[in-house]
Backbone as CSV, one residue per row, in Angstrom:
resi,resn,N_x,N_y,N_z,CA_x,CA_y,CA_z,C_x,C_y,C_z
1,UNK,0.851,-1.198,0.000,0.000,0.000,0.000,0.888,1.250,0.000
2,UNK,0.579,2.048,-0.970,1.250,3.073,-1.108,1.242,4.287,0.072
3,UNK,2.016,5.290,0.328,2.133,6.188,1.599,0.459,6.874,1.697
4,UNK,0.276,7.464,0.220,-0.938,7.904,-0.443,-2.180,7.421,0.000
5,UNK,-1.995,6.320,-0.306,-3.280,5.514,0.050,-3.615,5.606,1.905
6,UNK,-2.612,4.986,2.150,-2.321,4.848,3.825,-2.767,6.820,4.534
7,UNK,-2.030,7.808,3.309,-2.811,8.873,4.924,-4.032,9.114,4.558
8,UNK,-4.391,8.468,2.611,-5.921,9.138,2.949,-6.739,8.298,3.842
9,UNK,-6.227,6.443,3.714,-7.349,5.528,4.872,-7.039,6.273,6.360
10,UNK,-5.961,6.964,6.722,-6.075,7.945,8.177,-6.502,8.935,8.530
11,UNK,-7.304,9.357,7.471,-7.434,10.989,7.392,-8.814,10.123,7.513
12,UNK,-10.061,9.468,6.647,-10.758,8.354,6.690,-11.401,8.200,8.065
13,UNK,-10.280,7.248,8.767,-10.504,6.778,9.590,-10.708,8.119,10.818
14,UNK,-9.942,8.839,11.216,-9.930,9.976,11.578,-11.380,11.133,11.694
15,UNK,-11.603,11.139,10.784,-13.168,11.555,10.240,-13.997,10.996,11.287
16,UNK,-14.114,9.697,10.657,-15.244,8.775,11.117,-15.476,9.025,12.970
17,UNK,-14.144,8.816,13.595,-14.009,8.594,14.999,-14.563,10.181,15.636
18,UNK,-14.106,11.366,14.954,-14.286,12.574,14.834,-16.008,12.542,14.962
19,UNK,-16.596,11.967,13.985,-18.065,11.940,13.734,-18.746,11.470,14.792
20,UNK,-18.067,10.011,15.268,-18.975,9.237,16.028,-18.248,9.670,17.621
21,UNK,-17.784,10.595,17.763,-17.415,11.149,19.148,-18.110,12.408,19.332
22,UNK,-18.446,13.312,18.259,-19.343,14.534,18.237,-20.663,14.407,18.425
23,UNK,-21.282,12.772,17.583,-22.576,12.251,17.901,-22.899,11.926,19.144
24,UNK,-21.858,11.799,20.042,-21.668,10.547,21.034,-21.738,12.269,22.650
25,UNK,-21.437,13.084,21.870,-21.065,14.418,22.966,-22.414,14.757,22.902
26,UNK,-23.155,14.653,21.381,-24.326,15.597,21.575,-25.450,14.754,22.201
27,UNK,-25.246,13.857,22.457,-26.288,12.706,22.939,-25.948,13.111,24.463
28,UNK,-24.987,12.881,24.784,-24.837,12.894,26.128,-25.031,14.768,26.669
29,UNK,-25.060,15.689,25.966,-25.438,16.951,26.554,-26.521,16.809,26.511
30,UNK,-28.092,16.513,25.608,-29.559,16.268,25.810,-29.794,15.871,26.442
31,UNK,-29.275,14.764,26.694,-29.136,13.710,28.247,-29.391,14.865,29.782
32,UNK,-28.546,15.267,29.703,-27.962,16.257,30.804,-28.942,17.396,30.788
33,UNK,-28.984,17.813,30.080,-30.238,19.309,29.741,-31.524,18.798,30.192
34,UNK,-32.064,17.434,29.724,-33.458,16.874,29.928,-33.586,16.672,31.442
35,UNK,-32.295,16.196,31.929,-32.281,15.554,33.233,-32.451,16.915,33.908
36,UNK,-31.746,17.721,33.508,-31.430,19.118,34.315,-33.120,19.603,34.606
37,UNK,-33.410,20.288,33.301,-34.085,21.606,32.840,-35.808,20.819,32.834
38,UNK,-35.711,19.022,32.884,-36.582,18.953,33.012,-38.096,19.125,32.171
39,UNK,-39.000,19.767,32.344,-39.749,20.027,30.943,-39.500,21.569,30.445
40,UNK,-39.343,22.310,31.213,-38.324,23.219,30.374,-37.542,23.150,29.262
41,UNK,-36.884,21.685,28.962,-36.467,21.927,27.639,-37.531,21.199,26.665
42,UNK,-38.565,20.847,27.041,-39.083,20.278,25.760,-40.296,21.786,25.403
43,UNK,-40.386,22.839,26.244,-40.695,24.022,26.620,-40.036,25.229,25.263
44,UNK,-38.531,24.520,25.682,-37.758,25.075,24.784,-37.726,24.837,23.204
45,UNK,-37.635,23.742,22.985,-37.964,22.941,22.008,-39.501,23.210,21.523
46,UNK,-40.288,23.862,21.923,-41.318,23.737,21.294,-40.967,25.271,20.676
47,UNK,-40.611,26.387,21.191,-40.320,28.101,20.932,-39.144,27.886,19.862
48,UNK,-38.162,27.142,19.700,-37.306,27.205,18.554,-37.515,26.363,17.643
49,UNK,-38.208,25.250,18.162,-38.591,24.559,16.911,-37.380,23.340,16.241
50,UNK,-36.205,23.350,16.590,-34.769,22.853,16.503,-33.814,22.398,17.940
51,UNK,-33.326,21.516,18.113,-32.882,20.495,19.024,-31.822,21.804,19.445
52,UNK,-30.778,22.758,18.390,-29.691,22.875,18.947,-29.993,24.023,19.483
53,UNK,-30.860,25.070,18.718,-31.325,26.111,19.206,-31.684,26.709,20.678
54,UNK,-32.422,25.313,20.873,-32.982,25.190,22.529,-31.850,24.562,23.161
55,UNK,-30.894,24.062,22.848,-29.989,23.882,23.862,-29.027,24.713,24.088
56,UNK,-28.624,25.671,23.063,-28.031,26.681,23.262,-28.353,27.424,24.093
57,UNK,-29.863,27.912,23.614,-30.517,28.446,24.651,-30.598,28.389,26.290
58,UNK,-30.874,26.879,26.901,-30.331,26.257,28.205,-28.576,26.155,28.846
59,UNK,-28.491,26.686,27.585,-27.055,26.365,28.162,-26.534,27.676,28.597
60,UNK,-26.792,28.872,27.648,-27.148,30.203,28.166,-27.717,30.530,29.195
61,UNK,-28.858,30.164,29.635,-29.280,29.957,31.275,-28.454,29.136,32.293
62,UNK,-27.786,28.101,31.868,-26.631,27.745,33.194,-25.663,28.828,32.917
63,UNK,-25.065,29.281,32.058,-23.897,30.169,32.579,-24.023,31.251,33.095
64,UNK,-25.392,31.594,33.199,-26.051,33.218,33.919,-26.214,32.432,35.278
65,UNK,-27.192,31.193,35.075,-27.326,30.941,36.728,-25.551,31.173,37.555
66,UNK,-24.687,30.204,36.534,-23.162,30.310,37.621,-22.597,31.595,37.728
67,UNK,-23.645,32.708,37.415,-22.986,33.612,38.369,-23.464,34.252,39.384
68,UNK,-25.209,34.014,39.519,-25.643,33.907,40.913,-25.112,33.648,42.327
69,UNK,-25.208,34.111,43.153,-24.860,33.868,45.075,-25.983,32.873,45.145
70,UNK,-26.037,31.685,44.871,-27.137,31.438,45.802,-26.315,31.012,46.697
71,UNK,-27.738,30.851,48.039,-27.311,29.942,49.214,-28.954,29.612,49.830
72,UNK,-28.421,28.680,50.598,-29.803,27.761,50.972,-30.421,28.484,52.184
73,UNK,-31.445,28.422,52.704,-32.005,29.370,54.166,-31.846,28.194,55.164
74,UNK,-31.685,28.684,56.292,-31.590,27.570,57.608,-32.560,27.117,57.908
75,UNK,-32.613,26.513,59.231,-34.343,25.737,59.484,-34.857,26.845,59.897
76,UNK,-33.958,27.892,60.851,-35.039,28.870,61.097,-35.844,29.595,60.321
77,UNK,-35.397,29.792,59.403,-35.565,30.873,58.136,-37.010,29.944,57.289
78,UNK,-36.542,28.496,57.321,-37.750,27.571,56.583,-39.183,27.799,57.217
79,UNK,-38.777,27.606,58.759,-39.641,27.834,59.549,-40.552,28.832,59.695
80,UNK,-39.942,29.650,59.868,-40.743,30.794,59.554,-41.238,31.435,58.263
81,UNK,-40.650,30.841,57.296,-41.855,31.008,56.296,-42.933,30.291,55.491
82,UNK,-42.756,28.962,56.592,-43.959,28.573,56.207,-44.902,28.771,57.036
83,UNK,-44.392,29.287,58.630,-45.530,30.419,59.286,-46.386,30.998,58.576
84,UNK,-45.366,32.191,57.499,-46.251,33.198,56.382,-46.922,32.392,55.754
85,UNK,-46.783,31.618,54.992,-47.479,30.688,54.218,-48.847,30.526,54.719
86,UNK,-48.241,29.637,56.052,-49.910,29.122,56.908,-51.069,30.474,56.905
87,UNK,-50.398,31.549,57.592,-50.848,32.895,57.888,-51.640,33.438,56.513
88,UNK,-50.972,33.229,54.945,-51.982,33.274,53.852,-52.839,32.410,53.251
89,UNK,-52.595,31.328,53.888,-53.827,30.441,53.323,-54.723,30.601,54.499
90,UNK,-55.003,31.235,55.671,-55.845,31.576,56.327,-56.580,32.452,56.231
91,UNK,-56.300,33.726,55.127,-56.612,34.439,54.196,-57.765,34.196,52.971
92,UNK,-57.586,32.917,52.535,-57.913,32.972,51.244,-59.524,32.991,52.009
93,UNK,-59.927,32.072,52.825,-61.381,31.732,53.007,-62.207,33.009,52.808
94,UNK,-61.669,34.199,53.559,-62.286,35.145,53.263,-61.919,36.489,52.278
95,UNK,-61.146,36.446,52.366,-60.275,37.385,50.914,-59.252,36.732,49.905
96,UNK,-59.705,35.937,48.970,-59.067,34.809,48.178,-58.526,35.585,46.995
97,UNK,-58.658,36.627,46.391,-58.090,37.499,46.032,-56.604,37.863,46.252
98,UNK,-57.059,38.878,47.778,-55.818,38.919,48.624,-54.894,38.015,48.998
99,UNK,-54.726,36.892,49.106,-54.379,35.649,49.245,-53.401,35.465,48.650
100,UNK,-53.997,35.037,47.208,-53.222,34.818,45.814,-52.210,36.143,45.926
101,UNK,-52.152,37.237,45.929,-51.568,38.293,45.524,-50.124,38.146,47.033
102,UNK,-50.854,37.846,48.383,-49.686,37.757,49.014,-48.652,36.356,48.601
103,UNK,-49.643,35.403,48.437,-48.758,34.320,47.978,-47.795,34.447,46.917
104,UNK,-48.211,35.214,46.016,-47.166,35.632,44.720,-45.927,36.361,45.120
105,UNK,-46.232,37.377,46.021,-44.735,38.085,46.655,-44.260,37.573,48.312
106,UNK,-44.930,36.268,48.789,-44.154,35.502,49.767,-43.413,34.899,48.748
107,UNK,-43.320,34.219,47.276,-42.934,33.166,46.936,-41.675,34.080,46.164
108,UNK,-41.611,35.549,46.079,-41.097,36.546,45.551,-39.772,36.694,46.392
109,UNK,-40.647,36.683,47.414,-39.772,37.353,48.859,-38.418,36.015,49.530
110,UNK,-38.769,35.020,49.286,-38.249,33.764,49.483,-37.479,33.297,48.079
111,UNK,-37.606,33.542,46.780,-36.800,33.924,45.661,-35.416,34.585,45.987
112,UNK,-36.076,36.059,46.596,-34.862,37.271,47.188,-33.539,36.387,47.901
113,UNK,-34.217,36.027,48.839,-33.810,35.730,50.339,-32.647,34.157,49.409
114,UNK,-32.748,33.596,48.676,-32.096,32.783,47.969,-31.044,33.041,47.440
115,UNK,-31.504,34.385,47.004,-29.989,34.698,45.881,-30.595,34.844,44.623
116,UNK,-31.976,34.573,44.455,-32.214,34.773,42.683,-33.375,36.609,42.670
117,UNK,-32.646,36.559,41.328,-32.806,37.968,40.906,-34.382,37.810,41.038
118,UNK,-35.445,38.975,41.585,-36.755,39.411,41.597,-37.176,40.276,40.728
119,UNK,-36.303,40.692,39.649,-37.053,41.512,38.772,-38.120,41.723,38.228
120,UNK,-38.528,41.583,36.648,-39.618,41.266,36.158,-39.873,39.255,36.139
121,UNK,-40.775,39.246,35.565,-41.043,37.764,35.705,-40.941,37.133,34.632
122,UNK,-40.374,37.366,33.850,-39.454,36.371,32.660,-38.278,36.524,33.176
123,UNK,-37.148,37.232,33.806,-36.301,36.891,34.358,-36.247,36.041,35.571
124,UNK,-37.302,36.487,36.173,-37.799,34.943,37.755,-37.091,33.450,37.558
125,UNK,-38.366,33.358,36.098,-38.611,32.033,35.219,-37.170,31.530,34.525
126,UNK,-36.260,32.592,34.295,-34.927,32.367,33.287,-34.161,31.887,34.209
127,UNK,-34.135,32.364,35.365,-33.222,32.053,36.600,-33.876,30.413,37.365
128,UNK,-34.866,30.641,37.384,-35.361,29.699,38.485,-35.383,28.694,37.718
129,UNK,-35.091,28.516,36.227,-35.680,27.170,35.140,-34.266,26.494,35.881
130,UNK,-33.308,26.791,36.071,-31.686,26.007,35.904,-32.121,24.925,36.953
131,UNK,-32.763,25.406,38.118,-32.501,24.123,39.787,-34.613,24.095,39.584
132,UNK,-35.134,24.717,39.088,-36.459,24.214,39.723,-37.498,23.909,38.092
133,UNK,-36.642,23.883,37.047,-37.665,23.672,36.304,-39.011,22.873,36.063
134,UNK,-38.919,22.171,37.119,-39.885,20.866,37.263,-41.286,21.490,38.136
135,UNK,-40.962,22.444,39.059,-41.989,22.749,39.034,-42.103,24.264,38.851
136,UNK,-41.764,24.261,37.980,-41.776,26.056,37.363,-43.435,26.526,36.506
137,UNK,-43.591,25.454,35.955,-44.541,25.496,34.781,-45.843,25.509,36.327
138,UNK,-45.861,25.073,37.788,-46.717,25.698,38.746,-46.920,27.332,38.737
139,UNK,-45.605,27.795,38.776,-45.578,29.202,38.988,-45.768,29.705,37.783
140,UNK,-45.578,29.280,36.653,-46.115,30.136,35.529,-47.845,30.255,35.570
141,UNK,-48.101,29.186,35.866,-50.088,28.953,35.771,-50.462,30.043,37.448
142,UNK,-49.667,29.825,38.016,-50.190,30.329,39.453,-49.633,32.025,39.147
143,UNK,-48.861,32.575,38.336,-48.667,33.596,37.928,-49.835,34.210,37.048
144,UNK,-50.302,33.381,35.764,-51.524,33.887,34.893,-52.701,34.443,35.806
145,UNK,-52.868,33.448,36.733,-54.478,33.272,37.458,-53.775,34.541,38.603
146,UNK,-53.420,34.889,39.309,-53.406,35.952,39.667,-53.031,37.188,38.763
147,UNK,-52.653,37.443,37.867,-52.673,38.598,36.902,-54.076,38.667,36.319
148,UNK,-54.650,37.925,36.087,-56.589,37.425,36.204,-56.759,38.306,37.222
149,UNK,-56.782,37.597,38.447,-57.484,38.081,39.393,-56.980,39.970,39.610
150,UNK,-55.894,40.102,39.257,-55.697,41.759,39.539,-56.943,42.648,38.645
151,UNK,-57.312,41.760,37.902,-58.324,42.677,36.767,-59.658,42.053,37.062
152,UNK,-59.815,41.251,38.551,-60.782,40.881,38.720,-61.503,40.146,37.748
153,UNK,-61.122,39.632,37.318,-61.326,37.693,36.160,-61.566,36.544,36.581
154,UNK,-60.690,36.575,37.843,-60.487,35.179,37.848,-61.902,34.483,38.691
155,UNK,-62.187,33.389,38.742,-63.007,32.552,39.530,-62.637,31.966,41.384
156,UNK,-63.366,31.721,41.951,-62.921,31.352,42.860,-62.065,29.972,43.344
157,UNK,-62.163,28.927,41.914,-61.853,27.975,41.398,-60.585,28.208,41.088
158,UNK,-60.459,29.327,40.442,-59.088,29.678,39.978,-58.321,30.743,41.143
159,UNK,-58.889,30.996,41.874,-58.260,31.194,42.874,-57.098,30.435,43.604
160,UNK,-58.013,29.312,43.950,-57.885,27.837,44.839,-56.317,27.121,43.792
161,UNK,-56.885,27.156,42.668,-55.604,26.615,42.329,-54.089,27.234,41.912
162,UNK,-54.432,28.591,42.185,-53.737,29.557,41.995,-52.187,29.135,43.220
163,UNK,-53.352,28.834,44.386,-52.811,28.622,46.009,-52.054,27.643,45.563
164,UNK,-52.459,26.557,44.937,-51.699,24.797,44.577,-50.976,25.566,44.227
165,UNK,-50.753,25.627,42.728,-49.381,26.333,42.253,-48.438,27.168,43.018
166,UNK,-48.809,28.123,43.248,-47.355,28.775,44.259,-47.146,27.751,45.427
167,UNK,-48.168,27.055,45.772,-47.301,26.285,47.229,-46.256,25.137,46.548
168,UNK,-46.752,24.708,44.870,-45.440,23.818,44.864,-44.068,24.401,44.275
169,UNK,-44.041,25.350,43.887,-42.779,26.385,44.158,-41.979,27.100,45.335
170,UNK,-43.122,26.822,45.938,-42.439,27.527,47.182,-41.590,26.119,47.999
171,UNK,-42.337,25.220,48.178,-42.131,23.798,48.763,-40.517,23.492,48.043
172,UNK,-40.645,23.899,46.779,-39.106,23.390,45.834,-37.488,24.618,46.392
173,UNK,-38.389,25.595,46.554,-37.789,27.069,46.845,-36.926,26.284,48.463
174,UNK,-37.888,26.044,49.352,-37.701,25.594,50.910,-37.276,24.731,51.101
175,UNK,-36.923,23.621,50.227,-36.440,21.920,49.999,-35.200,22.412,51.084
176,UNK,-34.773,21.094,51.683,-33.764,20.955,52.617,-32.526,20.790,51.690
177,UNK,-31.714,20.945,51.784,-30.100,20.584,50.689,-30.271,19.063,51.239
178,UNK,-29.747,18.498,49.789,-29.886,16.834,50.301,-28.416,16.323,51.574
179,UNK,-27.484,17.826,51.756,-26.035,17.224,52.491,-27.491,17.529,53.761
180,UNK,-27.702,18.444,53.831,-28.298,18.919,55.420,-29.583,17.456,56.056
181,UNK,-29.681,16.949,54.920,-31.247,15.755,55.192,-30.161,14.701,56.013
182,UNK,-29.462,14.644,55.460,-28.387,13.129,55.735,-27.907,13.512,56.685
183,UNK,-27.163,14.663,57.143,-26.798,15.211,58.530,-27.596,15.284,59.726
184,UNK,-28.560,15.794,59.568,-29.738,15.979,60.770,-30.969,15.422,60.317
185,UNK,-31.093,14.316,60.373,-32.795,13.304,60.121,-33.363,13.977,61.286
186,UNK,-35.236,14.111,60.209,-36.180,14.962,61.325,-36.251,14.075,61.736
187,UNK,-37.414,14.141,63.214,-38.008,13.583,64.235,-39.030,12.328,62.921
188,UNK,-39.567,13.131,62.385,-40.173,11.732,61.698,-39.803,10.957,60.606
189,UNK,-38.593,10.767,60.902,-37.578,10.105,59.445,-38.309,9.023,60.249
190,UNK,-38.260,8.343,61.202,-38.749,7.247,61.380,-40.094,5.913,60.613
191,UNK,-40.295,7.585,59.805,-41.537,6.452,58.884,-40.817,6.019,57.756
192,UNK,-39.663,6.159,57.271,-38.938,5.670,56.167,-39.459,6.694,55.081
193,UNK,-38.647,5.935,53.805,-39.228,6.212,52.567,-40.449,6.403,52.570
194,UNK,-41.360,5.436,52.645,-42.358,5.759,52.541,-43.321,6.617,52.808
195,UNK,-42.717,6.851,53.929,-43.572,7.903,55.238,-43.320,9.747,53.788
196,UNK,-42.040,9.296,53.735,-41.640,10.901,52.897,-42.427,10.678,51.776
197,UNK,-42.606,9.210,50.932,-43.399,9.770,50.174,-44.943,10.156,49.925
198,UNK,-45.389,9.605,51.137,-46.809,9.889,51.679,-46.908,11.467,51.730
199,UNK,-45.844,12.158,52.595,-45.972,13.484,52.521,-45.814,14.186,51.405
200,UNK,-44.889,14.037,50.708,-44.755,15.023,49.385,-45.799,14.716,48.850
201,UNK,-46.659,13.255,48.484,-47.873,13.274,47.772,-48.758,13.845,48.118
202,UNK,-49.290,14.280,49.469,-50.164,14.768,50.223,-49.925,16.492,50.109
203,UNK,-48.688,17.101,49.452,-48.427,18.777,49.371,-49.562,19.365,48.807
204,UNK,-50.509,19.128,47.672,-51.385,19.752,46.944,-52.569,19.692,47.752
205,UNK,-52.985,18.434,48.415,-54.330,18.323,49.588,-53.984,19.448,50.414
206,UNK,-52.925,19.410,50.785,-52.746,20.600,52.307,-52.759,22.008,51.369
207,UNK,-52.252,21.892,50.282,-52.780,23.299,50.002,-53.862,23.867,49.372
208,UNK,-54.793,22.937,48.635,-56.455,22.653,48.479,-57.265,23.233,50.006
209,UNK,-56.941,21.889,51.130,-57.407,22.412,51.986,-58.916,21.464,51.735
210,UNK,-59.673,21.618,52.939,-60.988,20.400,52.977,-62.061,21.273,51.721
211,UNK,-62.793,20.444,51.432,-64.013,21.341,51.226,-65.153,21.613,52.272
212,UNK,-65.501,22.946,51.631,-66.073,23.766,52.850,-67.923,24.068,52.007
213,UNK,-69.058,23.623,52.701,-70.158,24.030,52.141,-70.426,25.554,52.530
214,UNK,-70.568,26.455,51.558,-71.394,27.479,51.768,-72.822,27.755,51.056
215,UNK,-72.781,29.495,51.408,-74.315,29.886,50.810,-73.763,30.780,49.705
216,UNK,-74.437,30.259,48.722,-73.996,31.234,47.223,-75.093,32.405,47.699
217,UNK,-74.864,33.959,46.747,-75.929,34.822,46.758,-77.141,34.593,46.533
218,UNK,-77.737,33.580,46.188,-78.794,33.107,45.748,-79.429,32.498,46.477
219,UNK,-78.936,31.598,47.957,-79.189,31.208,49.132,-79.094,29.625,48.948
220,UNK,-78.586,29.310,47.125,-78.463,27.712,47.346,-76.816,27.411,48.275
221,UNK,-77.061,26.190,48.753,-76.168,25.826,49.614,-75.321,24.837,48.710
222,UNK,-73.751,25.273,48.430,-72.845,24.449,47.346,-71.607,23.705,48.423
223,UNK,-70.967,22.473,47.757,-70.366,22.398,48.407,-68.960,22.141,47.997
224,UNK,-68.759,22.668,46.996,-68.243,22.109,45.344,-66.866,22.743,45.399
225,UNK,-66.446,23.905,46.462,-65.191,24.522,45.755,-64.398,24.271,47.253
226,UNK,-62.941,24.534,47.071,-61.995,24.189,48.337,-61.588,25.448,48.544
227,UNK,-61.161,25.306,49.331,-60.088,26.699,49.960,-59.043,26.111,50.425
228,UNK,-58.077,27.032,50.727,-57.231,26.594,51.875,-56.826,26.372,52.804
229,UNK,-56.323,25.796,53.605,-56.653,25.439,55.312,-54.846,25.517,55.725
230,UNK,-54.616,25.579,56.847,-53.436,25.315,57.274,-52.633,24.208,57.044
């Protein structure tokens, strides 16, 4: 075999490995983005319309997030704001309006207190997609229905779920760091796995809250809508 022959089969071969290592990178960054960003990127993917577009895009949002301060709040700090919390869903029964509107800037105020920027609310969403995209698409719906309700729109239905949504942002916002869970087990680690996953399934009931019968203006007696309860 001539020299000729031999660098073009290396140049060839070269290519190929080139190809199937670039295929092999871009597989494994989607990988990583999906795992990350969650439905956020298929979010993304739907606004560009193209695989690379939207990952560019996400990838542009991690290098803004790494230059954020965050840091995590202590138990005291947890503690007490899910005081506030309790304190506005005690609210809604009778001013459900008001409610929604404090819940939007407790979940604002606990954003701050994190390290992520409070500006307008496409920047919230740009920041908060990197660590909470999973339940982001809560706070976008629990964002609409109170911008409703500022123009007096919304339903009392849409009130109620207004409450669901910000409480499962806020719940993601307040999460314990997984080093701090393994260090100090609560008092009721004792129910195991299971016990934790009984509770996280149970987050949307506690923020529903029982149903409550009242008297519509009309004097029929309904029993059909929830509020929120502690």
């Amino acid at each position: 075999m001539s020299t000729a022959v031999m660098v073009v089969v290396a140049v060839v071969v070269i290519a190929v490995l080139a190809a199937i290592g670039y295929f092999a990178w871009k597989q494994s960054r989607t990988r990583r983005l999906r795992r990350r960003f969650g439905p956020e990127y298929d979010r993304a993917m739907e606004r560009h319309g193209n695989r690379s577009a939207a990952e560019q895009e996400l990838m542009s949002r991690e290098q803004r997030h790494q230059e954020l301060e965050l840091r995590d709040l202590d138990p005291r700090q947890r503690e007490l704001y899910r005081e506030q919390w309790t304190h506005v869903q005690e609210q809604f029964v009778d001013a459900p309006e008001t409610a929604v509107e404090q819940a939007d800037r407790l979940v604002t105020v606990v954003m701050g207190e994190r390290g992520y920027p409070t500006g307008n609310f496409d920047e919230k969403v740009t920041h908060l997609s990197v660590e909470h995209g999973r339940t982001l698409d809560h706070y976008r719906r629990g964002h609409a229905i109170s911008t409703r309700a500022s123009a007096k729109e919304a339903s009392t239905e849409e009130l109620r779920q207004a409450m669901v949504h910000y409480r499962a942002l806020f719940e993601d916002l307040l999460a314990v760091p997984a080093a701090e869970r393994s260090a100090t087990p609560s008092p009721g680690s004792a129910a195991g796995p299971a016990g934790s996953a009984r509770s996280a399934g149970s987050d949307q009931e506690r923020a529903a809250g029982p149903r409550h019968e009242h008297t519509t203006p009309s004097g029929e007696r309904r029993g059909d809508e929830q509020t929120p309860r502690t």
